[in-house]
C-alpha positions as CSV (number, residue, x, y, z in Angstrom):
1,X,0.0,0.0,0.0
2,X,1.4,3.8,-1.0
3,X,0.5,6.3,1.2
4,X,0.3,9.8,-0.3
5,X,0.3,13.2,1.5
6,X,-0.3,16.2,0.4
7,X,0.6,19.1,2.9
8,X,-0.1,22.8,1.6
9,X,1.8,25.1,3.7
10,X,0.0,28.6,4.8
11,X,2.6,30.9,6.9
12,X,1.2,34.3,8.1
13,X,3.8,37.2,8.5
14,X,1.8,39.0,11.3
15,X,1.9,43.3,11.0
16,X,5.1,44.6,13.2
17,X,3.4,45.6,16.4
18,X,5.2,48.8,18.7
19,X,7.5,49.9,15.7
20,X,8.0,52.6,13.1
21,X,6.9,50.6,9.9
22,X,8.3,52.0,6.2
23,X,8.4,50.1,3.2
24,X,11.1,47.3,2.2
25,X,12.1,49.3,-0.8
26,X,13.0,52.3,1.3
27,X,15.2,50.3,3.7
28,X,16.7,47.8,1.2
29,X,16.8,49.8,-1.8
30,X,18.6,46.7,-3.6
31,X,15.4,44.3,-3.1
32,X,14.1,42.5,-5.6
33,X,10.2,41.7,-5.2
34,X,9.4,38.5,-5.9
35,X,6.5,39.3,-8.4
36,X,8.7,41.8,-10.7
37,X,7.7,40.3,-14.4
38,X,10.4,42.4,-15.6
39,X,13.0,40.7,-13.1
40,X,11.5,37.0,-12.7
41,X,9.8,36.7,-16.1
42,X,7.1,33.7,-15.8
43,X,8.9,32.9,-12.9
44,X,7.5,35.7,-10.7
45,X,4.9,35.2,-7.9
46,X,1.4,36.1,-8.3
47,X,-0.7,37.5,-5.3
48,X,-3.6,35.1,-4.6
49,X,-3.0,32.8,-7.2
50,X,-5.0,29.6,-6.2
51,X,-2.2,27.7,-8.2
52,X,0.9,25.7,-6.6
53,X,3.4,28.4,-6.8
54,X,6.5,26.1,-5.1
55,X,8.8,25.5,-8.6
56,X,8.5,29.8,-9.0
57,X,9.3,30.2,-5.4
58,X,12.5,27.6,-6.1
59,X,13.1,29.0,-9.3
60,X,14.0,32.7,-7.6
61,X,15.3,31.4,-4.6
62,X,17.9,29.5,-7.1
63,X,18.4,32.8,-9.1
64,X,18.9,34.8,-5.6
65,X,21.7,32.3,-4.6
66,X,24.4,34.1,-6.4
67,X,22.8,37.5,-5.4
68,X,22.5,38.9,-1.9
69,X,19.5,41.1,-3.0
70,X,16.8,40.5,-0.1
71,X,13.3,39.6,-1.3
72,X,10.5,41.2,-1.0
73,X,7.0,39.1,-0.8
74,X,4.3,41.4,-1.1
75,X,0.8,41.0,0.8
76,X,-1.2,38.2,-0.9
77,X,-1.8,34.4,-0.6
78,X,0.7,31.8,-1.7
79,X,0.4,28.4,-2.3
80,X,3.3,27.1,-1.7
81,X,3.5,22.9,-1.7
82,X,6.9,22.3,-0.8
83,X,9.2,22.9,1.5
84,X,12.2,25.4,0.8
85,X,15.6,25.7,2.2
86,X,16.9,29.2,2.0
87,X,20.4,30.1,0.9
88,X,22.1,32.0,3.9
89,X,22.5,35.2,2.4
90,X,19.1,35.2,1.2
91,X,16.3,37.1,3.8
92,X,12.4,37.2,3.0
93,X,10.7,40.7,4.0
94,X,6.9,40.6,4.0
95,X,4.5,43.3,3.7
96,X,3.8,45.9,6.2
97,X,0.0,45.2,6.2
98,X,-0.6,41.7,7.2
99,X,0.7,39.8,4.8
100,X,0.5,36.0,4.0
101,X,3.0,33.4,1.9
């Protein structure tokens, strides 16, 4: 007998609570967000997609190993099926407002 999982992975970035809050592109101005067509191509993110987004998510995090641009991950929902391991130069900022990956 084969035994099949599926896990779908929902992480929620909360709002930073007690703290001046600007934008990622004003403190990183080198940070590439993650659903830049112009950047990513087909391989950008798109905001509440109900679509498995985990090869694009792989696909930048492979083209940001080389890079120590931070990434920004704007507020929306992303399905995201598989884990990731992220290169140690590499940091994730979420949105201000709530966001979700």
């Amino acid at each position: 007998m084969i035994l099949s999982v599926l896990v779908i992975s929902t992480i929620y970035i909360p709002p930073f609570l007690n703290t001046h809050v600007v934008s990622a592109e004003s403190v990183f101005s080198d940070t590439v967000n993650a659903t830049d067509t112009q950047f990513f191509v087909d391989q950008a993110l798109i905001p509440n997609d109900p679509n498995d987004q985990s090869a694009k998510l792989n696909a930048i995090l492979t083209q940001l190993e080389s890079s120590p641009q931070p990434l920004y991950i704007p507020s929306g929902t992303y399905l995201i099926n598989n884990s990731h391991v992220l290169p140690n130069h590499v940091h994730i900022i979420g949105d201000k407002n709530g966001a979700t990956i």
